[in-house]
C-alpha positions in Angstrom: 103.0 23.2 172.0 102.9 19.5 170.3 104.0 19.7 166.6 101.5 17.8 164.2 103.4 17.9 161.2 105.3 14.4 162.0 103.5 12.3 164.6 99.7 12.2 165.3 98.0 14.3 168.0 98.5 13.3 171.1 95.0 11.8 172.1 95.8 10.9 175.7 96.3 15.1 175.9 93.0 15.3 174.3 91.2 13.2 177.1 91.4 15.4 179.6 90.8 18.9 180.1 91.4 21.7 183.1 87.7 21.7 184.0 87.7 18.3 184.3 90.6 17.6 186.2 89.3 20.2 188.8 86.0 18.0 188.5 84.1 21.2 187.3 80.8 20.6 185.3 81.0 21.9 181.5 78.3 23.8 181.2 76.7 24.7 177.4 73.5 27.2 176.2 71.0 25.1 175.7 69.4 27.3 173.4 70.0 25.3 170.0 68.2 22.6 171.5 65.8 24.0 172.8 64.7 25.7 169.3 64.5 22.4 167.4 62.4 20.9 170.3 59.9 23.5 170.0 59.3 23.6 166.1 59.3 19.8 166.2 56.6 20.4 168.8 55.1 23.0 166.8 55.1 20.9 163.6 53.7 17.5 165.2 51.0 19.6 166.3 50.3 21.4 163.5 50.5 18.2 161.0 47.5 17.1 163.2 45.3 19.6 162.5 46.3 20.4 159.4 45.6 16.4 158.7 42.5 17.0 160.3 41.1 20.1 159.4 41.7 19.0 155.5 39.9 15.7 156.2 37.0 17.2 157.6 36.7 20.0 155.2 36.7 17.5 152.1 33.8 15.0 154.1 31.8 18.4 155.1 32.6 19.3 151.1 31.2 16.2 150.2 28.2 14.9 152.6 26.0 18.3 153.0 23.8 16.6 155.2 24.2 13.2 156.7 27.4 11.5 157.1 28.0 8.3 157.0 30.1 6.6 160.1 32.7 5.6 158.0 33.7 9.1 157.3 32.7 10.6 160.2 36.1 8.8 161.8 38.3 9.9 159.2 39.2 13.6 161.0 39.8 11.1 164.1 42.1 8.5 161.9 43.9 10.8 159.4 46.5 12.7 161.8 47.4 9.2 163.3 48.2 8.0 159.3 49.7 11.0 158.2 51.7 10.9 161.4 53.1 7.8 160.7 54.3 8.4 157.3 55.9 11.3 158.2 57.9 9.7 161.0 58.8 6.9 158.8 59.6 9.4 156.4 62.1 10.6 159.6 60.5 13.9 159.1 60.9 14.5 162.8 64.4 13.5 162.7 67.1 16.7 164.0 69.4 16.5 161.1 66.3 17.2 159.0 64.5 20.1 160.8 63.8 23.1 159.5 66.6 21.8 156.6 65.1 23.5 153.6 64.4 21.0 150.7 65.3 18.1 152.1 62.3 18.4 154.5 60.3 19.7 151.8 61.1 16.2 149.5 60.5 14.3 152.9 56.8 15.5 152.9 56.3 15.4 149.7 57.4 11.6 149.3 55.1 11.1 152.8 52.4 12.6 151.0 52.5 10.3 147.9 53.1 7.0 149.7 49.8 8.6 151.9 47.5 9.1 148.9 49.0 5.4 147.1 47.9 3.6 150.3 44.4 5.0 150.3 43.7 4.7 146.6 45.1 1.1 146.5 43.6 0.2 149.5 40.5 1.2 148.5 40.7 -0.5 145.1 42.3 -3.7 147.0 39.2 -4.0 149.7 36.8 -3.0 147.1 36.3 -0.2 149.4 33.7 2.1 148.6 35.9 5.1 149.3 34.9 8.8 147.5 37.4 9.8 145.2 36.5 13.4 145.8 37.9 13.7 149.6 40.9 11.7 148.9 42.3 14.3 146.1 41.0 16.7 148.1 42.6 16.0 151.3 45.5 14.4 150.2 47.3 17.3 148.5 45.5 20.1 150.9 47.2 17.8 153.9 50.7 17.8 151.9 50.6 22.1 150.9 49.6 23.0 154.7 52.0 20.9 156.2 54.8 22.5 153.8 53.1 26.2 154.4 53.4 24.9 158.1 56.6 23.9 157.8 57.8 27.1 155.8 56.8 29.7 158.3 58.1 28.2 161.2 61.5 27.7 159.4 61.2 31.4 158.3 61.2 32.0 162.1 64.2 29.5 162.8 66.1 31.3 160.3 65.3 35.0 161.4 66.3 34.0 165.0 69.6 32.5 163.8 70.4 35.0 162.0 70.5 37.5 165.1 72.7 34.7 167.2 69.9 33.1 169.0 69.7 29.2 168.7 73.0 28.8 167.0 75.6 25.7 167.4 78.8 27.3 168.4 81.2 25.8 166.7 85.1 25.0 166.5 86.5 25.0 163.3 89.8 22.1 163.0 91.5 21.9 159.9 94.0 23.6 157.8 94.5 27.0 157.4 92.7 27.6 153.5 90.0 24.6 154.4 89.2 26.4 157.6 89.0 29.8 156.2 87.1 28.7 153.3 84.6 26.7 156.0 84.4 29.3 158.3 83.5 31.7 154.9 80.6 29.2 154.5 79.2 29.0 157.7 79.2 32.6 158.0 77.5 33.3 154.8 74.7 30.4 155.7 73.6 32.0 159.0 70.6 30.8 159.0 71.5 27.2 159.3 72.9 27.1 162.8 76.6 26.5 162.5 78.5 29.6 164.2 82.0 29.6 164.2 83.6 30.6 167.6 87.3 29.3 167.2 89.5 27.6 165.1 92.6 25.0 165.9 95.1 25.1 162.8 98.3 23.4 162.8 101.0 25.4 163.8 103.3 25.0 160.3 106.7 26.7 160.9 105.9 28.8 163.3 103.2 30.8 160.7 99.6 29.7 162.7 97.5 32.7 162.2 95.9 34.9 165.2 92.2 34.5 163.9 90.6 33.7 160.2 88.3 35.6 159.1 87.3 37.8 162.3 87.2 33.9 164.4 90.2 33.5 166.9 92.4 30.7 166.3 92.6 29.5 169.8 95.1 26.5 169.5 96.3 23.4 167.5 94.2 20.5 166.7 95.7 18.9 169.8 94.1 21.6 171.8 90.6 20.8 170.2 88.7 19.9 174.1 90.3 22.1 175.7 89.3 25.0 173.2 85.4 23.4 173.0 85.5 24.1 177.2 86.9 26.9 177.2 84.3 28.5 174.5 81.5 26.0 175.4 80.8 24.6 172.0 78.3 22.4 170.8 80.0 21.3 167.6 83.3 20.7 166.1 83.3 20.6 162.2 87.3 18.8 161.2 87.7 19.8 157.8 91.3 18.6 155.6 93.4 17.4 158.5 95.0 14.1 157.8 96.2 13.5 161.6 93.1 13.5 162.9 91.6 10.3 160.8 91.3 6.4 161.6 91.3 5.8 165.3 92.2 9.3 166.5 89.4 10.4 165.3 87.3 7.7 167.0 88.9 8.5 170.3 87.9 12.1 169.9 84.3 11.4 169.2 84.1 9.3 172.3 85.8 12.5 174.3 83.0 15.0 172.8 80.4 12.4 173.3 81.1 12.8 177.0 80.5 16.5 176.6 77.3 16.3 174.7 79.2 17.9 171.7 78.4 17.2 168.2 80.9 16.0 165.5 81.2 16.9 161.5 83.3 15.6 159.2 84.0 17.6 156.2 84.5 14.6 153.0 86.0 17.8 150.9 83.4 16.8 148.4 81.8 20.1 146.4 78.4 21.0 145.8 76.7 17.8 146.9 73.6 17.5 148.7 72.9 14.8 151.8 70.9 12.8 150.2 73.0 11.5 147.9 75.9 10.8 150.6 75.2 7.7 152.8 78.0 5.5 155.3 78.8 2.2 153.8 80.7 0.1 156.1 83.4 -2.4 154.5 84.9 -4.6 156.6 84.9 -2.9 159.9 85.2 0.5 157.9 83.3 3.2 157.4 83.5 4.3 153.7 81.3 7.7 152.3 79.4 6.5 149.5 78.6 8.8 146.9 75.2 8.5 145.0 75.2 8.8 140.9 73.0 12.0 140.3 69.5 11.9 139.4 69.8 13.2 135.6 68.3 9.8 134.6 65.7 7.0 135.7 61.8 6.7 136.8 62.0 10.2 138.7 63.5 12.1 136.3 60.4 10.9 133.7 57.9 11.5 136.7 58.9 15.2 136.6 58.7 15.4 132.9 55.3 14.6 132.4 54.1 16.3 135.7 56.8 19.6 133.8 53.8 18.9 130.8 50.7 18.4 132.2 51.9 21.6 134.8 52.7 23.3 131.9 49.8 22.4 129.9 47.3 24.0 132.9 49.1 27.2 133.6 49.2 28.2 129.9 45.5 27.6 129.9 45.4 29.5 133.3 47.1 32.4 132.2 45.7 32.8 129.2 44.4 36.2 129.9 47.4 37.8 130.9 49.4 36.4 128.0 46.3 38.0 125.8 46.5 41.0 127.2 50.6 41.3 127.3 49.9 40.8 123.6 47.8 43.2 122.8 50.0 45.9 124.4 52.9 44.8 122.8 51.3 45.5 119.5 49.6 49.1 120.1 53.0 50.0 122.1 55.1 49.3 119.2 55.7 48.0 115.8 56.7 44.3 114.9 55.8 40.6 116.0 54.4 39.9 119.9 56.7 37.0 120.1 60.3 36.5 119.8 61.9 33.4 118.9 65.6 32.7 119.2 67.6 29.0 119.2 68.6 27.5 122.7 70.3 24.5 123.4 67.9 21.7 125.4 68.8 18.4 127.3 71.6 16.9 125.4 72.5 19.3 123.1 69.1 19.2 121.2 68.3 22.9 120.2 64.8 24.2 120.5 63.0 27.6 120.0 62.1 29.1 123.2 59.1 31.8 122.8 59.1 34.6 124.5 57.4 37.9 124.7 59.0 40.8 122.4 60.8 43.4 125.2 62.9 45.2 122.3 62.4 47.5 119.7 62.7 44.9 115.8 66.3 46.4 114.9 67.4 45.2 118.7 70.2 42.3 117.0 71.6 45.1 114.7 71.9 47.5 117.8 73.6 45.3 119.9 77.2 45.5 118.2 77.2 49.6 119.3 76.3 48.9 122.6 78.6 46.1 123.7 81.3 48.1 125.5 78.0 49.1 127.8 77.3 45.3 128.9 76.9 45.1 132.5 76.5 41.3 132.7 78.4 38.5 133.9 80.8 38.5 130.4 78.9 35.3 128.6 76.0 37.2 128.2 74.9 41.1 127.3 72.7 42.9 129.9 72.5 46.6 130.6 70.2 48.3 133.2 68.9 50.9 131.0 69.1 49.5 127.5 67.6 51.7 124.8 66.4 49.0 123.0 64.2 47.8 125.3 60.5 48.9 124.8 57.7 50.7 127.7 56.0 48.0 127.7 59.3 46.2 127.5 60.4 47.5 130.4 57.3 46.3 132.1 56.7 43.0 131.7 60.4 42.3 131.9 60.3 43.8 136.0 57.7 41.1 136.8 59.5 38.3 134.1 55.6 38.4 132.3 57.9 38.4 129.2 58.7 34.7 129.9 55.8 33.7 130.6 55.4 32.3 126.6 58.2 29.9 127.9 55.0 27.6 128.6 54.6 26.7 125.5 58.2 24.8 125.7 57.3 23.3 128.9 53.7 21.8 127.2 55.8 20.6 124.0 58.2 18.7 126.3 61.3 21.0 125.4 61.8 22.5 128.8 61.1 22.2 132.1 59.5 24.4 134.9 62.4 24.3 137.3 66.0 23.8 135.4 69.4 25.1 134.2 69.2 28.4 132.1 69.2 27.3 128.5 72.0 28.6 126.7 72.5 30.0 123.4 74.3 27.8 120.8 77.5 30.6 120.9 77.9 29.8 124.8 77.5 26.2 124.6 80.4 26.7 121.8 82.9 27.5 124.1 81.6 25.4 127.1 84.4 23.3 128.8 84.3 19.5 130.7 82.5 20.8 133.4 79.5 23.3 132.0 78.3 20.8 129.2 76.6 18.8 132.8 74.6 21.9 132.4 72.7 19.8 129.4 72.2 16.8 130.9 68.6 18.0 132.5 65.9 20.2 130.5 66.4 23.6 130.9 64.0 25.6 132.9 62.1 28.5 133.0 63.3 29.3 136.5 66.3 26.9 138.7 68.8 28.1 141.2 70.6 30.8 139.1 66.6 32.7 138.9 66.4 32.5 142.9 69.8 33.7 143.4 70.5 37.0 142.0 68.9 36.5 138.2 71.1 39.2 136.4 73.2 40.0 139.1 75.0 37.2 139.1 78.6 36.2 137.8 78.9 34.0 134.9 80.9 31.3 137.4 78.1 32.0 139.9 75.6 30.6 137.7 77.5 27.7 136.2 77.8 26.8 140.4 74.4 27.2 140.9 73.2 24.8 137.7 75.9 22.2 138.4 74.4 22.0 141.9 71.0 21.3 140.5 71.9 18.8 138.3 74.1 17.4 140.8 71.2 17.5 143.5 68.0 17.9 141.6 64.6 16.5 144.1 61.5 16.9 144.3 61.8 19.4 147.5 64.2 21.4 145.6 61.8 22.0 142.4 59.0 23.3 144.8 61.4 25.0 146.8 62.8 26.8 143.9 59.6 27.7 142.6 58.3 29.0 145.8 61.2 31.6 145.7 60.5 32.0 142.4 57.2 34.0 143.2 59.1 35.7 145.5 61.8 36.7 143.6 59.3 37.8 141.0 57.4 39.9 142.7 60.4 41.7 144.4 61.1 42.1 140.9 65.2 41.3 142.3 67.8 41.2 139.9 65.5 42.1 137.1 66.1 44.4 134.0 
């Protein structure tokens, strides 16, 4: 076998394969394929009546008894509008199907640019255009087309999960890059990308017999030959220097021939798509890396939406959080609400408000029951804590014991998606990489709430924080909050 180590792979070996040469057709599952075709199907479809159905529920709504032509078209004109923004939002587009949050922020920017058009339009024309169906239809259109959206990736998922409608994939790289890829892709399931072999250089003599339960079939010089053999539909080249520049170029033509997809790991951590685009430079093709949205227009829009939000669910709730209180005082003795310091966006500290869970005394208590702390070593947690009251116990399962955290969110100190906010002792002893943690507001739920809540290690969490700040969008704050409920209500990782 070819040795990598000094000379590039030999690409002319790579052209060619034994099925070829005997003129046999390669032939692949279709499967994959076939899965995205049908929820784009199912999605275009459903967008349409959705668009529709919202449309003519806000003219019925409005016009109990004759309609005016005008509005009688709209059921007809709406799909075809909403249609269109979501294809120019490239929606539709394969790379973004049943993606998670980036399809959610897709159809959420869609919406907007929608319900901008019609108001301005209106305005513009002098148009004399009933407020009442557009922000009624224009935000019903946007939540079905996510709730759309939502189930059938719940089904997408499910069936990936149990091997049908995966990519199977060939790992190329080096040994710890492909072991920590395959690790990935193996713990992601549900997006698509199943590992089936590897090709790892063959260092010394040392190349492994399989990584992580996948069979290392070969070197990276054996890459088409493996993808035949095992009928792949991707290859995923992580950390392998030899296969780079025009090698590489001559191997995506090969696969291109076969049909067979080609990723490129840029060995970049914890960064979401959309801030990586291709900038080409003089007949180059350079990764460019977008600054993170911690600042700017966007950032501002989600504060005073994080306010007004705020503002309406305290309002909302506001017989719960009577009734919480009043419980609180006839279960025990001592104040409703407990206030403790937190650190905010840039370092600014703020009282966050919460519900009392513990008996007064809990601060003096805690110094006897530190050797007990079952939490992730930066801060005290323990299953069945003594201090913690019946109604306590309660309120903290279903996280109604945060629910004072509104407040903060209506006085502009935190936010409703965000980074846990820390207490002035942990941001003490906070290094380079966690103070990023303070460059957002802080939230009432983020990543770390979705992921395990108290479960979690403290290097989990920091992970999970950095990546929001990193990657914060719109489709990630809805999507967070939608698993918030769940979360909640599954009462996971909660005591």
């Amino acid at each position: 076998m070819t040795q990598i180590s000094s000379q590039h792979v030999p690409i002319d070996r790579l052209m060619t394969s034994a099925a070829q040469t005997a003129g046999l057709p390669i032939r692949r599952d279709g499967q994959a394929a076939s899965m995205l075709r049908r929820y784009r199907n199912l999605v275009i479809t459903g967008d349409v009546l959705v668009s529709a159905s919202a449309v003519a529920a806000a003219v019925w709504l409005r016009f109990d008894t004759e309609t005016p032509w005008f509005y009688a078209i709209t059921p007809v004109v709406a799909p075809l509008l909403w249609l269109a923004f979501l294809a120019v939002n490239r929606t539709y587009e394969t790379r973004f199907l049943a993606s998670g949050s980036e399809e959610t922020d897709r159809v959420v920017r869609a919406g907007l640019a929608l319900f901008t058009l019609v108001a301005v339009g209106s305005y513009t024309l002098a148009g004399n255009v009933s407020r009442a169906i557009v922000l009624f239809s224009a935000p019903a259109i946007v939540v079905g087309s996510l709730t759309l959206r939502w189930y059938l990736r719940q089904r997408v998922h499910n069936a990936r999960r149990s091997g049908r409608g995966v990519h199977r994939t060939v790992i190329v790289g080096r040994h710890d890059a492909a072991r920590h890829l395959i690790s990935m892709l193996q713990r992601a399931s549900y997006r698509g990308l199943a590992p089936v072999a590897a090709c790892v250089p063959d260092l010394q003599g040392l190349r492994p017999g399989d990584i992580d339960g996948i069979k290392v079939m070969g070197g990276p010089e054996d890459v088409l030959d493996v993808v035949d053999r095992v009928g792949a539909h991707t290859v995923a080249i992580v950390s392998h220097p030899d296969l780079a520049g025009h090698e590489l170029r001559r191997l995506s033509w090969a696969l291109e021939e076969r049909q067979v997809d080609l990723l490129v790991s840029p060995g970049i951590m914890e960064v979401a798509g959309p801030r990586l685009s291709i900038r080409p430079v003089a007949g180059l093709s350079l990764l460019h890396l977008e600054k993170p949205r911690a600042h700017g227009g966007k950032l501002l829009l989600k504060a005073v939406v994080d306010r007004l939000f705020g503002t309406f669910l305290l309002l909302l709730f506001a017989p719960v959080l009577f009734a919480v209180a009043l419980a609180i005082k006839l279960d025990s003795r001592g104040p409703v609400f407990f206030r403790q310091t937190r650190v905010g966006v840039d370092g600014r500290e703020f009282a966050i408000v919460k519900f009392r869970s513990m008996v007064v005394d809990a601060e003096a208590r805690l110094a006897a029951l530190a050797s007990s702390s079952e939490g992730n070593g930066m801060l005290f947690k323990m299953r069945e804590d003594p201090r913690v009251t019946r109604v306590g116990r309660f309120i903290r399962r279903y996280s109604l014991d945060e629910l004072p955290q509104l407040i903060n969110v209506a006085r502009g100190e935190m936010s409703l998606v965000g980074p846990r906010p820390p207490l002035p002792s942990e941001v003490a002893t906070y290094d380079g990489d966690a103070t990023r943690r303070l460059r957002v507001r802080p939230g009432m739920t983020g990543l770390w709430q979705v992921s395990g809540r108290s479960d979690l290690s403290w290097e989990e969490s920091l992970r999970l924080d950095l990546r929001y700040v990193d990657n914060w969008s719109i489709g990630m704050d809805l999507s967070i909050l939608w698993k918030t409920i769940r979360a909640v209500l599954g009462s996971d990782g909660a005591y």
